[in-house]
C-alpha positions in Angstrom: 26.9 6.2 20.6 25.7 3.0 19.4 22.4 1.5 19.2 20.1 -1.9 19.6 18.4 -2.7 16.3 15.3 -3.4 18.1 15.1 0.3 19.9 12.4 2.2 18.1 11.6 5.9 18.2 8.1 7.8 17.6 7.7 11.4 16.9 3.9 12.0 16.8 2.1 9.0 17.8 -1.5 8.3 15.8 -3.4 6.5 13.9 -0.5 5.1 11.7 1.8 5.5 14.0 0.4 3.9 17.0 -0.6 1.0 14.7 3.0 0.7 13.8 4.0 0.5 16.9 1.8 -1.9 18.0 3.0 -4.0 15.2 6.9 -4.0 16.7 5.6 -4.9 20.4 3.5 -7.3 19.0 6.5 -9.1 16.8 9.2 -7.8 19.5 7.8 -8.0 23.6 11.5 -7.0 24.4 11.7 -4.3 22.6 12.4 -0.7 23.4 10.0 1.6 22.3 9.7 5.9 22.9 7.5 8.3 21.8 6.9 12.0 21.8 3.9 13.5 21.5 2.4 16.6 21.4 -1.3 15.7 23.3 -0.1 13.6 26.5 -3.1 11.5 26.0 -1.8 9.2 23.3 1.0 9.0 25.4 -0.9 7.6 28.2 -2.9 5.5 26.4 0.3 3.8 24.7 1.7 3.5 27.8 -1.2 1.6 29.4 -1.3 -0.7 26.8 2.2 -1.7 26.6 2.8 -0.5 23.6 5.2 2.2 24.7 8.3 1.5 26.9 9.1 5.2 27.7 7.6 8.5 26.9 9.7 11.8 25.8 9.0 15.4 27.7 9.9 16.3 24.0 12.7 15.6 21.2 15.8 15.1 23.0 18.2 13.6 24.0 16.1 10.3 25.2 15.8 9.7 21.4 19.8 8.7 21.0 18.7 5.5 22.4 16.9 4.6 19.3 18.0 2.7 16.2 15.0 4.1 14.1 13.4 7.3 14.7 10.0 6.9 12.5 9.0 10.5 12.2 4.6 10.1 12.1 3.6 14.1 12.3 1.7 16.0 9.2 4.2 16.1 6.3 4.7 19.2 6.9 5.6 18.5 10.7 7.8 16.1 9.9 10.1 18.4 8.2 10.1 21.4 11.0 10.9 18.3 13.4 14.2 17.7 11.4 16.9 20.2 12.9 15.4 18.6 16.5 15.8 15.1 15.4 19.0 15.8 14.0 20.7 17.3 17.4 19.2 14.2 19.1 19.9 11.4 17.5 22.8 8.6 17.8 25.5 8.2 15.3 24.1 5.0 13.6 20.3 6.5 13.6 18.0 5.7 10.7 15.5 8.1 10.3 11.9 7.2 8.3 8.4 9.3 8.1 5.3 8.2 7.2 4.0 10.8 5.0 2.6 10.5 1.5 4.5 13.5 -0.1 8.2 12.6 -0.3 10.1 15.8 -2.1 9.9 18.0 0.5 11.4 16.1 3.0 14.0 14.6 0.5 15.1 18.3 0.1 15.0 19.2 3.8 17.1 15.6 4.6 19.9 16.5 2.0 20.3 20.6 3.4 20.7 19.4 6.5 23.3 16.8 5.7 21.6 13.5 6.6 21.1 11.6 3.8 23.1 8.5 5.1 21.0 8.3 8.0 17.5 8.9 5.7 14.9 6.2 5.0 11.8 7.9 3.8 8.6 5.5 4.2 5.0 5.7 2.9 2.7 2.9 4.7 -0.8 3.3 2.0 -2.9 2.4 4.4 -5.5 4.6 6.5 -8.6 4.8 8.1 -11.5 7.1 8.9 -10.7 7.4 12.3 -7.6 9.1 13.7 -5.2 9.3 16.8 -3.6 6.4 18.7 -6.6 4.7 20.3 -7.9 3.5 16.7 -4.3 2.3 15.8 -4.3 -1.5 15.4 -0.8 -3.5 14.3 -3.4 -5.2 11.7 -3.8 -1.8 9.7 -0.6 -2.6 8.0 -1.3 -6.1 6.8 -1.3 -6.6 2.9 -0.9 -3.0 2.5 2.0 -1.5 0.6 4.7 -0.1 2.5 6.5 2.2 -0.1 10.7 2.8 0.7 12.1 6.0 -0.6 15.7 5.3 0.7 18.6 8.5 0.1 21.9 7.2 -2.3 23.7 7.4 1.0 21.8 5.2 3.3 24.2 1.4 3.1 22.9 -0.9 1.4 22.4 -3.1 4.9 20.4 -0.7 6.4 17.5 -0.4 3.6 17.9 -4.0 3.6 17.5 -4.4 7.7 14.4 -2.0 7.4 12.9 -3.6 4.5 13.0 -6.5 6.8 11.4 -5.2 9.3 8.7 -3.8 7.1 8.0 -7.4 5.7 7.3 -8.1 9.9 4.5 -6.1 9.8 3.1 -8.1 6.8 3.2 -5.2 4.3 4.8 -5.5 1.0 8.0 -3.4 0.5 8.1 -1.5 -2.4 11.1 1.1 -3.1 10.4 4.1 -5.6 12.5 7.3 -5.6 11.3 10.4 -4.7 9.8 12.3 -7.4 7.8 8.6 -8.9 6.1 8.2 -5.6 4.5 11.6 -5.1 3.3 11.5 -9.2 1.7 7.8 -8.6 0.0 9.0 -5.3 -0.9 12.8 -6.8 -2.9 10.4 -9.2 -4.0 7.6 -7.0 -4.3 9.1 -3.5 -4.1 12.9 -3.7 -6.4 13.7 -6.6 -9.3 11.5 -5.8 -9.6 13.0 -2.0 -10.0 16.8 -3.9 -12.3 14.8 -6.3 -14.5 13.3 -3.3 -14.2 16.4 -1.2 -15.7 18.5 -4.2 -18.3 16.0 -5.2 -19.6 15.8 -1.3 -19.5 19.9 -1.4 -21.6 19.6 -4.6 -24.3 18.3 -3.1 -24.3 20.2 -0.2 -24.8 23.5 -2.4 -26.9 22.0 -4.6 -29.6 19.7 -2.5 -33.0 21.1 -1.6 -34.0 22.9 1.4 -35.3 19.5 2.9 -32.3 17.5 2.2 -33.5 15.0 -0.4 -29.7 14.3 -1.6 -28.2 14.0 1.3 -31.0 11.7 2.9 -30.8 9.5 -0.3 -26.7 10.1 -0.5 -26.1 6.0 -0.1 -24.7 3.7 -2.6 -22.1 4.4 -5.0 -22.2 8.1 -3.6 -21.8 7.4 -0.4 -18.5 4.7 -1.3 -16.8 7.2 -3.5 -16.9 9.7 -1.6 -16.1 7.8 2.1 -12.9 9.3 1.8 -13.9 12.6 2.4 -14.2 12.1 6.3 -10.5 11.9 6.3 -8.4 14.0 8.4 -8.4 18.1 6.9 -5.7 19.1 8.5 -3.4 16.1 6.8 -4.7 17.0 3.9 -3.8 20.6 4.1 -0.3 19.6 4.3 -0.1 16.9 1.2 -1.9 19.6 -0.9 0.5 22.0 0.4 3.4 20.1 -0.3 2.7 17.9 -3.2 1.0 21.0 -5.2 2.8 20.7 -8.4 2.0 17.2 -9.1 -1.7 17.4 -7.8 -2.4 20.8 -10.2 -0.7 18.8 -13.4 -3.1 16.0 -12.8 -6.0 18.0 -11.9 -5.5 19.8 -15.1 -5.7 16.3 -17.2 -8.9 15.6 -14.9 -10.7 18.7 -15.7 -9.9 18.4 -19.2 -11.2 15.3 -19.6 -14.0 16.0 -17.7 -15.1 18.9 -19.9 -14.3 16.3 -22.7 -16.9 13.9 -21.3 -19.5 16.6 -20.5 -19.6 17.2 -24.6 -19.9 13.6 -25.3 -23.0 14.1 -23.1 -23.8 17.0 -24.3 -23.8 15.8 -28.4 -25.5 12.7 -27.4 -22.3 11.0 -28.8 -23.6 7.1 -27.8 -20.6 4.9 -29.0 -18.1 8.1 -27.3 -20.3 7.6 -23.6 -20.6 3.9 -23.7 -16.6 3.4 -24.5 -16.0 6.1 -21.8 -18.0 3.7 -19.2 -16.4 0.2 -21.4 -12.8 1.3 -20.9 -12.9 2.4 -17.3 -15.0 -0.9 -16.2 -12.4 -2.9 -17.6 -9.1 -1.4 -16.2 -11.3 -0.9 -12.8 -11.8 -4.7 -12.8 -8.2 -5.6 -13.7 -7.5 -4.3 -10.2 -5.9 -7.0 -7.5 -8.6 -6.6 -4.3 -5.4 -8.8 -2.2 -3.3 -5.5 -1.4 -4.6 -2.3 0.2 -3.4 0.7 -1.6 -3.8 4.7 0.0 -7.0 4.4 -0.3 -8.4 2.3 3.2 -9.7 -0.6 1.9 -13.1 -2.0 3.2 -13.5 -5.4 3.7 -17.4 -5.4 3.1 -20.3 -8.3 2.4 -23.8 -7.5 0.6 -26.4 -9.9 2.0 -30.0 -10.2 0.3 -31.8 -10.9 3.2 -36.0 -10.6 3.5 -37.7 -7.2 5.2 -38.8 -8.9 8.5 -38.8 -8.5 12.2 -35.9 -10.7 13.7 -33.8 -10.7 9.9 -30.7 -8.3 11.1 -30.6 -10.7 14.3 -30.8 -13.9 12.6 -27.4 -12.2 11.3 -25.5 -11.3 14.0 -26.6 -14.2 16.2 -25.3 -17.0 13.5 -22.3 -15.1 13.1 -21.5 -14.4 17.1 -21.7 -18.2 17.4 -19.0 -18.9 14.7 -17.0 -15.9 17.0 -16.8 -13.3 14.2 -17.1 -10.0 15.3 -18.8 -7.4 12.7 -16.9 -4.1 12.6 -20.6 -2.3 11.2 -24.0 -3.3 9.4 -26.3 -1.7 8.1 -29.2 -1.4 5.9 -28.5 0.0 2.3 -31.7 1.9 1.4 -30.1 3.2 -2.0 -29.0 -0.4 -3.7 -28.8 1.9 -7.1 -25.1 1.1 -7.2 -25.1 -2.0 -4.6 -26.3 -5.1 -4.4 -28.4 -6.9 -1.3 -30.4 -4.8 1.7 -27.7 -5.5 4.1 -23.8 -4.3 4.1 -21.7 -5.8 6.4 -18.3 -4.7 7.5 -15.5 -6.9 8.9 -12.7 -5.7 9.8 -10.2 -7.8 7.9 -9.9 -10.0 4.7 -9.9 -13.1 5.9 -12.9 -12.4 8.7 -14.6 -11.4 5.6 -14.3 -14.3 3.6 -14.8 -16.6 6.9 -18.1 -14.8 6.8 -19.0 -15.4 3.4 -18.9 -19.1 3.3 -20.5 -19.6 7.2 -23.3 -16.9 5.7 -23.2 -18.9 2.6 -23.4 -22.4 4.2 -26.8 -21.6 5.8 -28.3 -20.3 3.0 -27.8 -16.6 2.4 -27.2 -15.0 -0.9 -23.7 -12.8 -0.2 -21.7 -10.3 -2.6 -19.0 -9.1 -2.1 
């Protein structure tokens, strides 16, 4: 049985991938999209919206309508779900995932004898909310949309679905297997056991009235945002990406021990280099792309302690019809810059924010 390119399957429908769903109805009216999932809710929700042409009792034999099956469960999910897909699927199906851990499903894709049929895909973006009704087609844009595509799959299939990544306004990027789950062990996996032990830090350690966690703003509070992430998802990568997250772990406690005796023997030119070095790869970063970490698209605004100030803010920008995602009052500026932190909810709302703020006089940071 044959397919339409533009018939799209969903098993598990989210945060990611409700959002990329919402990105094909919003590039494609016409086309057909199902989903399965577990809570009905989602479901419903999609359907309401418009988002959803059809949704599954379960994973059967509905899905053989569908070019690409995107498979948007935990990682570990994902792979249980495979046998299912497999016995369900049309002859010229391409099947993609979502998760952020690629070896286990690579393995699980080759025993079962579909690696012609396998495109494995990792969109790096996120946010601190989950489930379908905080999906957005806008989550995607700018963010890397990593391929992991199987020897097998022909080459005019990774090219169709490279394609269709590039409609969501993500930026393609193919790595195999074993180099994606190293590069996001150290940039994704690591830091979220980093910020979850930092945050638990504090909880054992702060006093019985709570003086760090009232003060716990600033550069605490930023490093450590990704610790309101899903546990459950992060169960699974630690589950399945173990190997990679202990060897890097290992480095980080080394070197951590390494720069607790540079503290510890006063070693000024060692501590001040420690600081130099990371500042200056930190700032060679490019802010355009989102990586696996959600980016924030977030203004500082030194503004004077008065009655009326946070409305004199919202009411110039509600006239120039820019909506503010949050703001807020930074009590702790240790690590930041102005009294108030405003959150928009993409790039260029930001930066249409900065100069209207700017144009009337504010001083703004990013």
């Amino acid at each position: 049985m044959s397919t339409a390119e533009n018939a799209y399957g969903f098993i598990g429908l989210g945060l990611i991938g409700g959002s990329i769903a919402r990105a094909i109805r919003q590039n494609d009216p016409e086309a057909y999209i199902l989903a399965y999932n577990p809570s009905r809710n989602s479901l419903d929700e999609a359907l309401a919206d418009g988002v959803l042409s059809e949704a599954a009792d379960g994973i059967d034999d509905t899905f053989k309508k569908c070019h690409y099956i995107f498979l948007c469960a935990p990682v570990g999910s994902n792979t249980d779900n495979l046998p299912a897909v497999k016995a369900h699927m049309s002859d010229d199906a391409i099947i993609t995932d979502i998760g952020s851990v690629k070896t286990g499903i690579h393995n699980a894709v080759v025993g079962l004898g579909l690696s012609s049929h396998f495109i494995g895909g990792h969109p790096m973006t996120g946010s601190e909310r989950t489930k379908y009704r905080n999906s957005k087609a806008s989550l995607l844009e700018n963010a890397y949309y990593i391929l992991a595509p199987e020897k097998e799959v022909p080459k005019k299939e990774v090219e169709a679905f490279r394609k269709l990544v590039e409609s969501f306004h993500s930026i393609p990027l193919i790595l195999d297997n074993d180099l994606h789950d190293y590069v996001t062990g150290a940039v994704s996996h690591v830091p979220h056991v980093v910020s979850a032990t930092l945050v638990n830090l504090v909880r054992e350690s702060d006093t019985d009235d709570g003086v760090m966690k009232m003060i716990a703003a600033g550069g605490f509070k930023d490093i450590t945002r990704i610790s309101s992430s899903s546990p459950t998802m992060w169960q699974h990568i630690c589950l399945t990406n173990k190997d990679n997250i202990v060897k890097l772990l290992d480095r980080y406690i080394a070197d951590l021990q390494a720069n607790r005796d540079k503290i510890a023997s006063a070693d000024k030119d060692a501590i001040y280099e420690l600081f130099d070095s990371a500042r200056k790869y930190r700032d060679s970063f490019s802010d355009v792309h989102s990586g696996p970490i959600m980016q924030e698209f977030v203004l500082h605004i030194d503004i004077a302690d008065h009655p009326g100030a946070i409305a004199e803010v919202a009411d110039l920008l509600a006239k120039e019809d820019i909506n503010i995602k949050n703001i807020g009052i930074t009590h702790n500026r240790e690590f930041a810059y102005g009294a108030m932190r405003l959150e928009l909810n993409t790039a260029k709302r930001r930066d249409e924010t900065r100069e209207v703020l700017k144009a009337h006089g504010f001083h703004v940071v990013d």
